[in-house]
VORO-691899 format. One record per residue: residue in three letters; x, y, z of N, C-alpha, C in turn. Coordinates in steps of 0.2 Angstrom, whole numbers, plus 5000, padded with zeros to 4 digits. Atoms other than C-alpha are relative to their C-alpha. Example, Ala and Ser with C-alpha at 12.3 -4.5 7.8 and 13.67 -1.06 7.14 Angstrom:
2
ALA500449945000506249785039500450065000/SER499649944999506849955036499650055003/
END
This chain:
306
UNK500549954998506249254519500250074996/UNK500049965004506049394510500350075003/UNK499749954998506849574513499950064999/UNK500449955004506049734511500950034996/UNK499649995005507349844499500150075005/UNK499849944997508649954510500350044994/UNK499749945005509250114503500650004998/UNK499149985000511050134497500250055001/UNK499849954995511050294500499850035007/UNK500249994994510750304518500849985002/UNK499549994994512450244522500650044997/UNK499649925001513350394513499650065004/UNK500249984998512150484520500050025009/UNK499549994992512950444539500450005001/UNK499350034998514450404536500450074999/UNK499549945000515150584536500050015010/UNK500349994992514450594555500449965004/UNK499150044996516250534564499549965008/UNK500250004994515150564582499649975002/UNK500550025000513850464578500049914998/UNK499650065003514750274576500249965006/UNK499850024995515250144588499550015006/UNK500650004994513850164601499549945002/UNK500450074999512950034608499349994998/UNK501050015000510950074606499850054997/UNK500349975001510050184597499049985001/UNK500750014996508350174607499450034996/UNK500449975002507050254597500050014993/UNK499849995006506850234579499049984996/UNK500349995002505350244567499949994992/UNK499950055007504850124550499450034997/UNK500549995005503650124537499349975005/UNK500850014997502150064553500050065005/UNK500549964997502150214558499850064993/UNK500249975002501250354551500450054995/UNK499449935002502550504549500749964997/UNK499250035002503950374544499949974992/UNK500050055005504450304527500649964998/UNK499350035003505950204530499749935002/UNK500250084998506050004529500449985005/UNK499450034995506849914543500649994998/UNK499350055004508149834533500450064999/UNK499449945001508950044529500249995005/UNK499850024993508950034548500649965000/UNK499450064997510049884550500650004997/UNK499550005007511149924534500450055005/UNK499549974998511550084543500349985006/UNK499750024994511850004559500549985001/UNK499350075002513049874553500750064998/UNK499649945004513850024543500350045006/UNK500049964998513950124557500349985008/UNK499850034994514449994570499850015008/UNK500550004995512849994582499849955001/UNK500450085000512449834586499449995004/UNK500650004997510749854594499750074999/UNK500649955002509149964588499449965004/UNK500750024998507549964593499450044998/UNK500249975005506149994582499350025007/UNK500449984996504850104591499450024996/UNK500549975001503250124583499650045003/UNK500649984994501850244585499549975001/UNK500650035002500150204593499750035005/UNK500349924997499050334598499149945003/UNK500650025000497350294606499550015001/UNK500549975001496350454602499849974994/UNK500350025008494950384588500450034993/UNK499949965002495350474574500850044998/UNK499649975001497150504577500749984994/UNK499650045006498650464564500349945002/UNK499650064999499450314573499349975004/UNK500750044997497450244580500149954997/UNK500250095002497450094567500450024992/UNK499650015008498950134555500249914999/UNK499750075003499549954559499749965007/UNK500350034991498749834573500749955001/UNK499550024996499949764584500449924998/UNK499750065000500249574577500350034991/UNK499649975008500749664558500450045005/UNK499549974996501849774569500749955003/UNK499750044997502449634579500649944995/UNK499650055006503049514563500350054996/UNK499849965004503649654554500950025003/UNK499150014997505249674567499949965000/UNK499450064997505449504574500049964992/UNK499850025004505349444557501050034997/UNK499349975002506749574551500649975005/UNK499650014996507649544569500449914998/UNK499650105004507849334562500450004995/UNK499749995006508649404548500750035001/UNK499249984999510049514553500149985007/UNK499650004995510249424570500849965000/UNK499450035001511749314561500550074999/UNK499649935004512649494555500250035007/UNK499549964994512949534573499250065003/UNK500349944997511449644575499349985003/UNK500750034996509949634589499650074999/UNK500349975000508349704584499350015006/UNK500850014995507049744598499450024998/UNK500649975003505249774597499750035005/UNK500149964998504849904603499150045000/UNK500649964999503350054607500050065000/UNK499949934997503250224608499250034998/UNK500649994998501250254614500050085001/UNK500249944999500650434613499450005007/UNK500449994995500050474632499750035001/UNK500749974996498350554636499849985006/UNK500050014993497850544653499350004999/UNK500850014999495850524647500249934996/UNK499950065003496750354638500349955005/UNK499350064995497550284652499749925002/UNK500250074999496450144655500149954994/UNK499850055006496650074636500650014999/UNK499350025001498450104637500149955004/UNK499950024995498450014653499949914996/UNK500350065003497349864644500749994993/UNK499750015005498349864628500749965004/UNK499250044996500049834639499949955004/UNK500150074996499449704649499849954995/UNK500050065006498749604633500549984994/UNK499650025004500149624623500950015002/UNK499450034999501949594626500650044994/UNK499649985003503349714618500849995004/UNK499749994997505149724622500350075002/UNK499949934996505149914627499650024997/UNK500649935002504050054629500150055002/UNK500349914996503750234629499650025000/UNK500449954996502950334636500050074996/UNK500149945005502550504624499650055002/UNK500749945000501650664625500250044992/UNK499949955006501450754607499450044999/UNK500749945002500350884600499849974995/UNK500750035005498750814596499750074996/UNK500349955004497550924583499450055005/UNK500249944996496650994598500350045006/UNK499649964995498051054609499950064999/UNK500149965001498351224611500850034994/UNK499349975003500351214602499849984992/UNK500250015006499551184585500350074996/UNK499449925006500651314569499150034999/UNK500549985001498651364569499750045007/UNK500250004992498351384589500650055004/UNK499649984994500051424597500350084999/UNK499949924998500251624593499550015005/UNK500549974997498651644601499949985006/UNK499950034992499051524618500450045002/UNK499549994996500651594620499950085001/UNK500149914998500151784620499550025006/UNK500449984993499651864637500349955002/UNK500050064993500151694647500850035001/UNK499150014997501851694657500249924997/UNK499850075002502951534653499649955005/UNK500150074997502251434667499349994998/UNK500650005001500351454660500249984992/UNK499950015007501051424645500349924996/UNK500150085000501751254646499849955003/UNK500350044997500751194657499749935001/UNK500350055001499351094649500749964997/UNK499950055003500750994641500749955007/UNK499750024996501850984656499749945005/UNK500450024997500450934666499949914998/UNK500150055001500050784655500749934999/UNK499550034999501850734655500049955007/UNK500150034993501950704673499649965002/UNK500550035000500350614672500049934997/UNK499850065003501150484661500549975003/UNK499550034997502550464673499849985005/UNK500450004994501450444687499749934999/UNK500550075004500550294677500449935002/UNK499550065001501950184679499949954995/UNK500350045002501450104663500550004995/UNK499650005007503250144653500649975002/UNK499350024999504950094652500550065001/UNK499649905002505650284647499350054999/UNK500649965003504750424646500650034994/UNK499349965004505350504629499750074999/UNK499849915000505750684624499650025004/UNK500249974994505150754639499650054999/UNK500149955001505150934633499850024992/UNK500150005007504650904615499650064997/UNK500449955004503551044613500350085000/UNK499749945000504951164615499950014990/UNK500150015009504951104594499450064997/UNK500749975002503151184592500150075003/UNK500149944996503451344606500550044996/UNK499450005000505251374597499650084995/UNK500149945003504551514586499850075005/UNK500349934999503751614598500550005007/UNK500050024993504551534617500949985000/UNK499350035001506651504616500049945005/UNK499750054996507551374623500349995008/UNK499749954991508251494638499550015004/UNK500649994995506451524643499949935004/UNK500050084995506451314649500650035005/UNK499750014996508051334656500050075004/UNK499949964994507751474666499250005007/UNK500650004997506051404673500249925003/UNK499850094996506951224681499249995004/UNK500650034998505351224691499449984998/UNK500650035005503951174678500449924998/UNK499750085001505451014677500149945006/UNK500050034992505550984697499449945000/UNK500550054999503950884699500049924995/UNK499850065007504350754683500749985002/UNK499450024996506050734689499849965006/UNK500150054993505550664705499749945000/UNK500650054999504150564700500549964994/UNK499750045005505350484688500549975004/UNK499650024997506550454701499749955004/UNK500550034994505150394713499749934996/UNK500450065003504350274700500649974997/UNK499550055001505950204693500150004991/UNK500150005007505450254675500550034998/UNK499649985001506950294663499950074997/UNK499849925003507450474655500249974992/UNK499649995007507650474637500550064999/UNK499849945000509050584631499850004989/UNK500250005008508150604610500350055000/UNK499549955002509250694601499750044994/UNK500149975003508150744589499850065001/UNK500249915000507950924593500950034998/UNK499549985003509750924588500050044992/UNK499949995006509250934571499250055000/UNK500649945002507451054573500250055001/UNK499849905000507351214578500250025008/UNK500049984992507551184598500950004999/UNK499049984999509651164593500049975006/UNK499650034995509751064609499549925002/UNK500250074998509350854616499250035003/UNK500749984996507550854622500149935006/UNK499849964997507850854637500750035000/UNK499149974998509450984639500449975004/UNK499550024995510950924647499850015007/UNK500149994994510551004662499549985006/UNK500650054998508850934664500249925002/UNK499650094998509850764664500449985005/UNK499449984993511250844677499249995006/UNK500350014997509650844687499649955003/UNK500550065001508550714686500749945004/UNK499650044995510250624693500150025005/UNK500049944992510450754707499349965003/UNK500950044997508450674710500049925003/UNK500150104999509050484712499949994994/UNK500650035006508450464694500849954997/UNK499650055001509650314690500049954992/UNK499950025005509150264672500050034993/UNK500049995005509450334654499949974996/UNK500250025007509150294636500450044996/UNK499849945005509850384621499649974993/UNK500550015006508650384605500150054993/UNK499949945005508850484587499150034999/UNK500849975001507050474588499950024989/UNK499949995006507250444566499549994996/UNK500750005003505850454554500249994994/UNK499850015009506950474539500849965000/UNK499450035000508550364533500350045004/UNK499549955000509550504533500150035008/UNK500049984992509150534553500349975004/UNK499750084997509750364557500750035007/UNK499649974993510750404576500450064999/UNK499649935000511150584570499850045009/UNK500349954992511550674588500349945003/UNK499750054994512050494596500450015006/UNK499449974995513650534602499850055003/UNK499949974996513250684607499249995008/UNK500550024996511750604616500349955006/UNK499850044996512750474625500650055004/UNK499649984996513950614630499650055006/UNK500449964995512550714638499949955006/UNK500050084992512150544649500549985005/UNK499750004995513950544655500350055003/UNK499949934998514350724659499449995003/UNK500550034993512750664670500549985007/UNK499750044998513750544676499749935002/UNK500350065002512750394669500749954998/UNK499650055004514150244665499649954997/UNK500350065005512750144658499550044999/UNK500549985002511250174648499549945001/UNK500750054995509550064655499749994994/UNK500450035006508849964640499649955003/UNK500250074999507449864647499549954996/UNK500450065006506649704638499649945005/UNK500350065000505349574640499450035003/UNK500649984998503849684643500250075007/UNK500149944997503349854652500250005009/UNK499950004994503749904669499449975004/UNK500750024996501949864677500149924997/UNK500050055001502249684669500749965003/UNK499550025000503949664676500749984996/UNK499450045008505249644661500550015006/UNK499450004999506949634664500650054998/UNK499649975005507949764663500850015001/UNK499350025002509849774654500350065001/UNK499549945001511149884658500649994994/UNK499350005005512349924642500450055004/UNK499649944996513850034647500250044995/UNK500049925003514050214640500849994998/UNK499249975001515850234630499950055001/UNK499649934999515850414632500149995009/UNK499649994992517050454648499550025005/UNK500349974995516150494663500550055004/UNK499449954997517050654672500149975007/UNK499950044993517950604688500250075002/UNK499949934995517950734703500550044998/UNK499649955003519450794698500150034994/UNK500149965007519050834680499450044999/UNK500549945001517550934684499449964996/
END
């Protein structure tokens, strides 16, 4: 079987990154079926192997307003063979590849996300909120949102839809929680979230309540928010709430992304005082899958270490 054609440079391009190596999962990753991404599987698994992660999971997007960039980039059985084929490839090399989802949540889409997950069968899924082209955090829309509103008028609409996707019970993880710090960062800092915990209370809880996992995505390591989406402290939280399961994801789009942040994503999980991270497989929460605990190597702090 044939192999699409990994990069050589992708694993110099991680291999300076010490913090980011040895880790069990990187949960969130992003190929040539989705829209925004142009890497092939097989860079993926080169880095992996290189970089001593024995389990990825390829998350594509799929959106299901008409009209949007992941509506009909790839339909689900070309998606489906495109992992498990690569997965038969490098399962001799040590390395398991899962097939994944990462669904952009609309609360006016809930019934065809509901449908599509009940008719088809992944080994994980998330749960997403991102800025679509009529929100208001558009680089064309969001000086004119953000001006005159206080913060909580300000994150609302997206905050709102978040919760509304935790409420659904129709994921595995919800991911990057807080993503639209990325879009606000020019005009809304990162100190304004953490000084508003309460626009985070309500999503916490019902993430606790519903049983759905926390991603800790590390890509805002590398934007412009400078911190995990969500912050450490939103993660100290959400466990203070009962919330019992993480993830840690690079959330990668380019070779070059491939589990940058890891480590420091898996240390934000145990400085939680997560000792495992929650991988589940065999289908979405509302279908029942089964899900896997890996255990977290970064230390977890014991009472007397603070």
């Amino acid at each position: 079987m044939s192999r699409d054609p990994a990069d050589p440079a992708v694993i110099g391009a991680v291999e300076g990154r010490i913090d980011d190596r040895d880790l069990p999962l990187d949960g969130h990753l992003h190929t040539v079926m989705s829209p925004d991404a142009n890497v092939a599987i097989d860079t993926y698994a080169e880095a992996a192997i290189a970089r001593g992660i024995p389990a990825i999971a390829i998350t594509d997007h799929l959106d299901f307003e008409p009209g949007a960039p992941a509506f009909a980039h790839a339909d689900f059985a070309t998606r489906e063979r495109y992992v498990r084929d690569a997965a038969a490839r490098w399962a001799d090399r040590g390395l398991a590849i899962a097939f994944g989802v990462e669904i952009t949540f609309q609360a006016r889409y809930a019934t065809e996300i509901r449908s599509h997950l009940a008719r088809h069968a992944y080994d994980y899924a998330i749960g997403s909120v991102h800025v679509m082209r009529d929100d208001p955090y558009t680089a064309e829309r969001v000086a004119a949102w953000v001006d005159g509103r206080s913060f909580a008028e300000i994150v609302a609409p997206y905050f709102t839809e978040v919760l509304a996707a935790v409420r659904s019970g129709l994921f595995d993880t919800l991911g990057h929680m807080d993503f639209v710090k990325r879009y606000l960062a020019p005009h809304v800092p990162p100190t304004a979230f953490a000084a508003a915990p309460e626009v985070y209370e309500p999503i916490l809880r019902a993430l606790a309540e519903t049983g759905t996992g926390l991603e800790v995505n590390t890509s805002g390591l590398r934007q412009a928010a400078g911190e995990t989406y969500p912050a450490p402290w939103v993660v100290e939280r959400y466990r203070e709430l009962g919330g019992t399961r993480v993830t840690v994801g690079s959330d990668a789009h380019l070779a070059r992304s491939f589990a940058f942040g890891l480590g420091r994503g898996y240390d934000v999980a145990a400085a939680s005082g997560f000792r495992e991270v929650a991988f589940r497989r065999g289908g979405t929460r509302s279908r029942g899958g089964e899900a896997v605990a890996i255990p977290n190597p970064r230390p977890v702090p014991t009472a007397a270490s603070g």
